[in-house]
C-alpha positions as CSV (number, residue, x, y, z in Angstrom):
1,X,0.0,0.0,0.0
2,X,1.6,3.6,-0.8
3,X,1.5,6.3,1.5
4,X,-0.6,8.9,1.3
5,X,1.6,11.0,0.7
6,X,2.5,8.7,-2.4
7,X,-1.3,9.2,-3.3
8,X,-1.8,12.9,-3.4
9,X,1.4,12.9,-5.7
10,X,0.6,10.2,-8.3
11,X,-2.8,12.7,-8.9
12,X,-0.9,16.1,-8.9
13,X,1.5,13.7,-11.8
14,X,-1.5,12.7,-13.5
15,X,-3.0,16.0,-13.8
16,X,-0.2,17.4,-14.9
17,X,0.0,15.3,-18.0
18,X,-3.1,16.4,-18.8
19,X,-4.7,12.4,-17.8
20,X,-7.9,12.9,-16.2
21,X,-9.3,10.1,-15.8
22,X,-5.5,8.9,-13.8
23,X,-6.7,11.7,-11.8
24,X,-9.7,10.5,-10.9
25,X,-9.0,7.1,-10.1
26,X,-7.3,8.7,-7.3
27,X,-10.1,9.8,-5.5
28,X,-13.1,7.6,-3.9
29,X,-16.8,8.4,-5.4
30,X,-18.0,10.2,-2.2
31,X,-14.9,12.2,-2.0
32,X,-15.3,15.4,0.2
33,X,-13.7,18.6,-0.4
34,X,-13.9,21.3,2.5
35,X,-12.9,24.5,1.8
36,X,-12.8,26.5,5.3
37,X,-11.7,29.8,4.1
38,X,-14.2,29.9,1.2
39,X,-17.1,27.5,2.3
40,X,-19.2,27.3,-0.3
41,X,-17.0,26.0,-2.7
42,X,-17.5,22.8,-0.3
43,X,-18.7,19.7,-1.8
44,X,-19.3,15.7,-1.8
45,X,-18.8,13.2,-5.0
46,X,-16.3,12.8,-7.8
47,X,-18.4,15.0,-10.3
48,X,-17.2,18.3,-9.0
49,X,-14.0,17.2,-9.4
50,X,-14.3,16.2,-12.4
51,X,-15.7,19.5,-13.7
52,X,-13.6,21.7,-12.3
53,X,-10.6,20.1,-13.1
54,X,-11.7,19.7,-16.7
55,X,-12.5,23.2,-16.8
56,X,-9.2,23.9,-15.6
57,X,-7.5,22.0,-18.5
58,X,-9.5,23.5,-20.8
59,X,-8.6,27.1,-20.0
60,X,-4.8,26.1,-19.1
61,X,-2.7,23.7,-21.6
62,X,0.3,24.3,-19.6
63,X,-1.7,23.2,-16.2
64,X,1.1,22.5,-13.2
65,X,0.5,20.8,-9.7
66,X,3.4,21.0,-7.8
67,X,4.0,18.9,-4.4
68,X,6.5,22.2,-2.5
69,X,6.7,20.1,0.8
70,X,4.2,17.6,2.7
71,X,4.6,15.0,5.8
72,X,2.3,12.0,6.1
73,X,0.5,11.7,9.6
74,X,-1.2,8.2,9.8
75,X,-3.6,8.9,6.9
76,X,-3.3,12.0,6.4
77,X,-0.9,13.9,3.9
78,X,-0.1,17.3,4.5
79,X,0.7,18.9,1.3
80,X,2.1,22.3,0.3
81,X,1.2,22.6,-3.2
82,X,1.4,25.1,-6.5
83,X,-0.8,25.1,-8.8
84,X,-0.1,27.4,-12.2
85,X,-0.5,27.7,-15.8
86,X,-1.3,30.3,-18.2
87,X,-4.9,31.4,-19.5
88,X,-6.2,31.0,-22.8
89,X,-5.8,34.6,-23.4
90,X,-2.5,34.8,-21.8
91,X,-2.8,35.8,-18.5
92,X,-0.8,33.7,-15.7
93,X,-2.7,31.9,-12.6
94,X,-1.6,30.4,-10.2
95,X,-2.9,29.2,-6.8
96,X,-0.6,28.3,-3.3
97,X,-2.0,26.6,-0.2
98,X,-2.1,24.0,2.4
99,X,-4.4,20.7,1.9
100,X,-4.8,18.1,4.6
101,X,-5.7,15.0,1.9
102,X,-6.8,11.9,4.1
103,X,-6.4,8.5,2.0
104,X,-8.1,5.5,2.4
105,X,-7.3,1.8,0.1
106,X,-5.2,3.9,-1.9
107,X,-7.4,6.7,-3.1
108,X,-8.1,9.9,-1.9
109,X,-11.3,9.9,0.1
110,X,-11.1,13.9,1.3
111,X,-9.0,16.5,1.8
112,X,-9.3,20.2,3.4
113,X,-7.7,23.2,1.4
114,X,-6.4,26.2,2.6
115,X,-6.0,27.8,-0.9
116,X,-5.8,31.5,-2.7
117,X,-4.6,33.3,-5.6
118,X,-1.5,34.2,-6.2
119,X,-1.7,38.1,-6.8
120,X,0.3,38.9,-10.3
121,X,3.6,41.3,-9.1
């Protein structure tokens, strides 16, 4: 069995090469996403996911997540992460936070992000 630290990084490689479905093979169908700072961007099921990461991809075709640092804790991962890429359009984004992923068999089965936007310098 990996770690899950292992987990959360064989999804951020999949997403990166652009392989969604890897991606989502990563995460349990009742995965739940909590979002404290922002709390209605909270949600339950693989659906979401799948939407807004393909949404993501659609808008960014040099789409980045980046591991920075992260521990395991029993089944937990704590992850500092990047995410970047460039607009259609031109115009960078990029996102920096902390997630606390909790695995389960292998897969992801939810995580808590402490995430925000990288204002352009």
């Amino acid at each position: 069995m990996s770690s899950p630290l292992d987990v959360v990084a064989r999804a951020y490689r999949a997403i990166s090469a652009r392989d969604l479905e890897g991606f989502l093979a990563c995460y349990w169908p009742d995965y739940r996403s909590e979002q404290p700072l922002h709390p209605a961007d909270s949600f339950v099921g693989i659906e979401p996911v799948r939407q807004r990461w393909q949404r993501n991809l659609d808008r960014m075709p040099d789409l980045r997540a980046e591991i920075v640092g992260g521990i395991t804790a029993g089944d937990d991962a704590w992850v500092e992460f990047r995410w970047s890429g460039t607009r259609t359009g031109g115009q960078p984004w990029e996102v920096r936070g902390v997630a606390i992923y909790t695995v389960r068999d292998d897969r992801i089965a939810s995580v808590r992000l402490y995430l925000d936007q990288v204002a352009p310098s």
